[in-house]
C-alpha positions in Angstrom: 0.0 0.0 0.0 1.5 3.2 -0.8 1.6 5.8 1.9 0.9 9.6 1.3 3.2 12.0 1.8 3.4 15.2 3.0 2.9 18.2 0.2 6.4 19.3 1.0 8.0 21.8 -1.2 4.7 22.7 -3.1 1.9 25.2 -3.0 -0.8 24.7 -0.8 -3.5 23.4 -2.6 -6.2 26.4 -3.1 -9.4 23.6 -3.4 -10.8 21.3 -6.0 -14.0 22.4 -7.7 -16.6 20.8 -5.9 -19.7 19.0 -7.6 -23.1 21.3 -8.7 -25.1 20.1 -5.7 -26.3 21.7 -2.1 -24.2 23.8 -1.0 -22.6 23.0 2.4 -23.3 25.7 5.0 -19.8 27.2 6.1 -20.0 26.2 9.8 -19.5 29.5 12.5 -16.1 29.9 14.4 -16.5 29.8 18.1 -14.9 32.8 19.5 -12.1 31.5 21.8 -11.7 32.3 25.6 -8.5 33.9 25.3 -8.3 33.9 28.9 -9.1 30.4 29.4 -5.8 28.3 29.1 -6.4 24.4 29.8 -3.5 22.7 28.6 -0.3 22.7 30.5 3.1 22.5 28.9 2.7 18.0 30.0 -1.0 17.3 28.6 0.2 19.4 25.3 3.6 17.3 25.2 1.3 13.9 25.8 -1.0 15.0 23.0 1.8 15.8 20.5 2.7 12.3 21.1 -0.2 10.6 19.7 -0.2 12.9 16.7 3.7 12.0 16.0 2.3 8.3 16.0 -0.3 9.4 13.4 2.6 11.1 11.2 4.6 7.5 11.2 1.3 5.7 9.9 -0.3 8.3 7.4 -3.2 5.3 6.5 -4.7 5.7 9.8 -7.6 8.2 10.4 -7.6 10.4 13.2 -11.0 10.5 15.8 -13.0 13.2 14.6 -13.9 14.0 17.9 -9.8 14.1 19.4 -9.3 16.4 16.0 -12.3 19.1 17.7 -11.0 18.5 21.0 -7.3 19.0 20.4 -8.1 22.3 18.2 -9.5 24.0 21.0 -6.9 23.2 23.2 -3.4 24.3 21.4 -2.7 28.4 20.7 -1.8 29.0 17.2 2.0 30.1 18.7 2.0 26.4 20.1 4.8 24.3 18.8 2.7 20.8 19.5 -0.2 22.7 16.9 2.4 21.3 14.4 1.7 18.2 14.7 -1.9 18.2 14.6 -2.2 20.2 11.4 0.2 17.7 9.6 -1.3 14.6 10.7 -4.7 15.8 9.6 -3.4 16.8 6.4 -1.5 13.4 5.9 -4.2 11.2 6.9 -6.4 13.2 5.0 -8.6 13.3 8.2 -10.2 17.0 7.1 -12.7 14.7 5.3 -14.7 13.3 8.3 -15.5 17.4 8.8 -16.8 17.3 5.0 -13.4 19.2 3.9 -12.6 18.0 0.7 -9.0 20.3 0.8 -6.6 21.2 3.8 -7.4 24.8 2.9 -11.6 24.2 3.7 -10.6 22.6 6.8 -8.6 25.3 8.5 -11.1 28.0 6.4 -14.1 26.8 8.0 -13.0 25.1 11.4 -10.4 26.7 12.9 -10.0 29.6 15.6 -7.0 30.6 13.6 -6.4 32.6 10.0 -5.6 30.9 6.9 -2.2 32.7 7.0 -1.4 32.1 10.2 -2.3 27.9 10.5 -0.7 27.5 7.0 2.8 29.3 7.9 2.3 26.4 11.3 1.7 23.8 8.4 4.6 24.7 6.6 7.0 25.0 9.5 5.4 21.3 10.4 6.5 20.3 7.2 9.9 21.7 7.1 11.0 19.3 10.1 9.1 16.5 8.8 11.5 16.5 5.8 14.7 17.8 7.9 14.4 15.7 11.2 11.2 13.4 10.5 8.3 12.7 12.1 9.8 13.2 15.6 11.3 16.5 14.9 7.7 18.0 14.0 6.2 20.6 16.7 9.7 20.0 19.2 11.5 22.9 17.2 10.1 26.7 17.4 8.7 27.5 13.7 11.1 30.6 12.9 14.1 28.7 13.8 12.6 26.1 11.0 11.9 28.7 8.6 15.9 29.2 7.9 16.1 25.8 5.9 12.9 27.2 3.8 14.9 27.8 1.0 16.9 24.5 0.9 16.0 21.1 -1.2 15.1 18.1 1.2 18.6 16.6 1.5 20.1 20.1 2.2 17.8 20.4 4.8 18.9 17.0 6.4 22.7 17.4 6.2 21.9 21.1 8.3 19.5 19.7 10.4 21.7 16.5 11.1 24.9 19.2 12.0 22.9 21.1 14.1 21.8 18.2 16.3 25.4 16.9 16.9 26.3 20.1 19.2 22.9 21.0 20.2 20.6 18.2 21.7 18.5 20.5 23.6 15.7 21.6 21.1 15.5 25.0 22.9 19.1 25.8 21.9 18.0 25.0 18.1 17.1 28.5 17.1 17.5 30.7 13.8 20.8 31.5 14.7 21.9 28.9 15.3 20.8 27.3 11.7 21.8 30.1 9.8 25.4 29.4 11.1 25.5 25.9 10.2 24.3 26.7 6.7 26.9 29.3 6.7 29.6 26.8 7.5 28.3 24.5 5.3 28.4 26.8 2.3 24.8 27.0 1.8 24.5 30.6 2.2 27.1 33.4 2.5 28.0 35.6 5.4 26.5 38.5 6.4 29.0 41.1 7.3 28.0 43.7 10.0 27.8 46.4 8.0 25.6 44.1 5.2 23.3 43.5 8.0 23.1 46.9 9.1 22.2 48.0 5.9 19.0 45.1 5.7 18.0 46.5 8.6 17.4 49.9 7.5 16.3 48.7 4.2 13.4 47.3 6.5 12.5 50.4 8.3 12.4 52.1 5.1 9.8 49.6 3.9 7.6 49.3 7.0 7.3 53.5 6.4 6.9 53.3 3.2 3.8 50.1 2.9 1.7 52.6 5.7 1.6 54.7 2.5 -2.3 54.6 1.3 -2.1 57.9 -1.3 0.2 59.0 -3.3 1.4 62.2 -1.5 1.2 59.9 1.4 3.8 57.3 -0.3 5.8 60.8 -1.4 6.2 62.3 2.1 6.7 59.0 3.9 9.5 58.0 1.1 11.1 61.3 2.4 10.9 60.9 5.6 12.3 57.2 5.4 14.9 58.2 4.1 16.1 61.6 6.0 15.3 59.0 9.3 17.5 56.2 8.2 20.4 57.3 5.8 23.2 59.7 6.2 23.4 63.1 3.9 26.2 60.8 1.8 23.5 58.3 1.4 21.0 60.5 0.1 23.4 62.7 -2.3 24.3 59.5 -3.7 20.5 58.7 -4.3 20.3 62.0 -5.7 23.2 61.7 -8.3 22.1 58.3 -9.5 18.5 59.6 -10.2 20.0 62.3 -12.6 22.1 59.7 -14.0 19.2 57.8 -14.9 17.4 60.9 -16.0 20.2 61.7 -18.7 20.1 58.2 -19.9 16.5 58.1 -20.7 16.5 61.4 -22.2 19.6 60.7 -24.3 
C-alpha cells in the first residue's frame, strides 16, 4: 500500500471544484476564551505524542472528535499545533469534517487565520523533511523557517549538524541554523555592516507600505529616508537619479 506523503516543497493546494449540488453551509467559528488556558506544557507534550504516532502511519484516520477537541486546546503560537495540522493533512482526516482540501478545513473550522495555520503547516513540514516525524512541533517554527529555501537533502545534512552540538531543542534556534548553513556553504556571510544595511532597508519599507495615497507614499518615502540614511547616502541617491534621468533622455 503506498503511503501519502506530506505536500512538502509545493503550493498549498487552493481547493478542487466541488460538484453542482447543495451547498454545504460554512460552519460559524466559536470565539475563543483567550483567557481560558487548559493545557499545561505536560498534557500538550502527551497529545503531540499521539499525533507523531499518526505522522509514522499516514493510513490511519484520526477521531474526529480528538481532532475538535485537540483544536481547542493548542494556541496558534503552540509548537505541538504542528503536529496536529500535519497529521490531519496526511491522513487526510479534514474529510470526516466534510473538507474536501486542507485549505476548507482550516477556512471553516479553525479559531485561527488561513495565513497564520498554514505558515504552522509549513513550518510542520519543514522538520518533517529535515528531522522526521519526531522533529515536528519539538522545534520553534522561525528557527525552521531558515532551511525554507533549501532542497530536502540540504535540509537533512543542516538539520543533522545542528543536532550533533545541540541536543536541547530549545538551543535550536534561527541563529543557530543560519550558522551551520553558513559553514556548510549553503549561504554566504552576512558582514555587520551588510546586516546593518537590511536593517534599515526594512525600516524604510515598513514606512513606506503605511503609505495609502500618493502624496502619502511621497512624504513617507522622504521621511524614510532623511530618518534612516546619512546626507552621503541621500546625495548619492540623488546623483544616480539624474544619472538615470540623462540616460532616458539621451
Amino acid at each position: 500500500m503506498i503511503k501519502r506523503k506530506p505536500n512538502i516543497g509545493r503550493k498549498e493546494d487552493s481547493g478542487s471544484k466541488k460538484p453542482a449540488g447543495k451547498a454545504k453551509e460554512k460552519p460559524k467559528k466559536k470565539i475563543q476564551n483567550k483567557n481560558t488556558s487548559t493545557n499545561t506544557e505536560s498534557e500538550s507534550s502527551s497529545i503531540r505524542s499521539q499525533y507523531i504516532n499518526y505522522l509514522n502511519n499516514p493510513d490511519a484516520v484520526i477521531d474526529k472528535k480528538s481532532i475538535s477537541s485537540h483544536m481547542k486546546i493548542f494556541d496558534n503560537k503552540d509548537v505541538n499545533f504542528q503536529a496536529l495540522l500535519l497529521s490531519v493533512e496526511m491522513t487526510e482526516s479534514f474529510r470526516q469534517f466534510d473538507c474536501d482540501t486542507m485549505k476548507d478545513f482550516i477556512d471553516d473550522y479553525l479559531e485561527h487565520s488561513y495565513k497564520a495555520a498554514h505558515k504552522i503547516l509549513s513550518q510542520a513540514k519543514i522538520a518533517f523533511d529535515a528531522g522526521g516525524a519526531d522533529a515536528v512541533g519539538k522545534y520553534t517554527g522561525n528557527a525552521l523557517e531558515a532551511l525554507k529555501e533549501l532542497d530536502s537533502d540540504e535540509r537533512k545534512e543542516v538539520f543533522s549538524n545542528v543536532l550533533k552540538s545541540h541536543s536541547d531543542p530549545k538551543s535550536v534556534t534561527r541563529t543557530v541554523i543560519t550558522k551551520t548553513m553558513t559553514e556548510l556553504g549553503y549561504i554566504d556571510e552576512i558582514s555587520p555592516q551588510h546586516k546593518k544595511t537590511k536593517e534599515k532597508i526594512s525600516k524604510i519599507h515598513n514606512k513606506i507600505k503605511k503609505s495609502t495615497t500618493r502624496p502619502d507614499f511621497l512624504r513617507n518615502m522622504a521621511e524614510a529616508l532623511y530618518e534612516n540614511l546619512n546626507k552621503k547616502d541621500i546625495m548619492s541617491i540623488i546623483t544616480n537619479l539624474n544619472k538615470i534621468k540623462s540616460a532616458a533622455e539621451g
